[in-house]
C-alpha positions in Angstrom: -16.5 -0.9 14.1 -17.0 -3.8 11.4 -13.0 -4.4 11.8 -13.1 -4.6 15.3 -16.0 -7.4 15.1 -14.0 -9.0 12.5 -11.0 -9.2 14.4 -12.9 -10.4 17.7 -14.5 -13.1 15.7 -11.0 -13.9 14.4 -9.6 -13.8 17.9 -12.3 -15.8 19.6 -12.5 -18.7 16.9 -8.7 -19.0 17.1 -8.6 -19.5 21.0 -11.6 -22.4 20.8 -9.0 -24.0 18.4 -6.2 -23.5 21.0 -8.3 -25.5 23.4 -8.1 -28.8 22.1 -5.1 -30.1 20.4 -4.3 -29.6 16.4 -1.9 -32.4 16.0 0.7 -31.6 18.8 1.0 -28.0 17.6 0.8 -25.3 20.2 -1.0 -22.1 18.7 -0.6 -19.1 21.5 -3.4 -16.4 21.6 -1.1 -13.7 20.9 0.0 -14.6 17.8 -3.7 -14.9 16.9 -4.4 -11.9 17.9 -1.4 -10.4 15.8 -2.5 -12.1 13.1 -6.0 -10.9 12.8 -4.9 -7.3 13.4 -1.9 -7.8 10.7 -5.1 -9.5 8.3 -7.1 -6.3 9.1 -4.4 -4.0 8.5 -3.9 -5.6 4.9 -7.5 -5.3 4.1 -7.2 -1.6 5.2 -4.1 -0.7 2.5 -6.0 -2.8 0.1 -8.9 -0.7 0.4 -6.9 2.8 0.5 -5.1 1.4 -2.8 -8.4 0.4 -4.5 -9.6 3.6 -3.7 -6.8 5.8 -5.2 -6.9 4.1 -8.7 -10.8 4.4 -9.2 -11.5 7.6 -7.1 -14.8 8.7 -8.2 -16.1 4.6 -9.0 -20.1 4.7 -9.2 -21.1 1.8 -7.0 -24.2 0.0 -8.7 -23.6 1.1 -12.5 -20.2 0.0 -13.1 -18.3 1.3 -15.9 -20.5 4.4 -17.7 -19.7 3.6 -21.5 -23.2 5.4 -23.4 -25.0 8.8 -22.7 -28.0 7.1 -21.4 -25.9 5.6 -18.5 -24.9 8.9 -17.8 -28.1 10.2 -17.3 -29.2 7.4 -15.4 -26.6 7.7 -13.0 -26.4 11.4 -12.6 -30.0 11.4 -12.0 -29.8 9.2 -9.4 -27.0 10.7 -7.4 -28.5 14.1 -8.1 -31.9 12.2 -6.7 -29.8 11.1 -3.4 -28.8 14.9 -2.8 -31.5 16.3 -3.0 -33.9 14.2 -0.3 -36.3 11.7 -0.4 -39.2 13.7 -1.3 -37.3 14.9 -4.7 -38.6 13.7 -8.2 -36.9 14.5 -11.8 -38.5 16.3 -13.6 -38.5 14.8 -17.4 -35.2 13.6 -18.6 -32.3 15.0 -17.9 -29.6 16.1 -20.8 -26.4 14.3 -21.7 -24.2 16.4 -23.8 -20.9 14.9 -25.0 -17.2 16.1 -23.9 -13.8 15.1 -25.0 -13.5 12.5 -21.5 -17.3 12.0 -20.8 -20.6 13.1 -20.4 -21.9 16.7 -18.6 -26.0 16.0 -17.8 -28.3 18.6 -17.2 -31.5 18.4 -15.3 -34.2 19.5 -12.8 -35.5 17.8 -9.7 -38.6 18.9 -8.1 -38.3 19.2 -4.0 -40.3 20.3 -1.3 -38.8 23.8 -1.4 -39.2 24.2 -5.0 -37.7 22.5 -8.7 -33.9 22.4 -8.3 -31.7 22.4 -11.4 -28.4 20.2 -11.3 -25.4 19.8 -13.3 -23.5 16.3 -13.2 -20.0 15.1 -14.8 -19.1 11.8 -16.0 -15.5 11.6 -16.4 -13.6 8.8 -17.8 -16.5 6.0 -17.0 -17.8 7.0 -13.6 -19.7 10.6 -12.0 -17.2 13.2 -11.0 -19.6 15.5 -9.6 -23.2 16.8 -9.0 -24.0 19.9 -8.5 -27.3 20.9 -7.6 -27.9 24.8 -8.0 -30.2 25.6 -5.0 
């Protein structure tokens, strides 16, 4: 939906500047058009390739480097999981492994205290599990 409005915006701005003359040149609509679709297809493959070389990225925290990032971060997905009502409960647990962090904690819900497990792998979360 956010391409399509970025390629009407393209399209529509492009044939106001058709309208008056740009120094003799003659821009046609279609090859505006093409253009924002071809700019909108680039952005797409840029996207796909970001997202294969930083799969699990943690938006917000950036690289995890130290324990207590770890725990912060796998608290919070954990937190998102779980609901909006959910609290932790204390700190979660960092332990150390050979590529990151595995955090251990326990969230309190509406239907009860929920324990979770979370992996930080090679400077982002791989995973939370929350053991309902």
């Amino acid at each position: 939906m956010i391409e399509m409005k970025a390629t009407a915006i393209w399209t529509i701005g492009a044939m106001m500047l058709t309208t008056t003359s740009i120094h003799a040149q003659t821009v046609r609509p279609r090859d505006v058009v093409g253009a924002a679709i071809a700019s909108d297809i680039a952005a797409q493959r840029q996207a796909e390739r970001d997202a294969k070389r930083f799969p699990y990225a943690s938006p917000g925290y950036g690289p995890i480097a130290t324990a207590a990032a770890a725990r912060n971060a796998c608290a919070a997905k954990a937190l998102d999981q779980a609901g909006p009502s959910a609290k932790l409960i204390g700190q979660a647990r960092a332990s150390t492994m050979s590529t990151g962090w595995e955090v251990e904690g326990d969230i309190a819900a509406a239907d009860g205290d929920i324990p979770f497990v979370c992996s930080v792998r090679n400077g982002s979360v791989s995973g939370v599990l929350l053991r309902k």
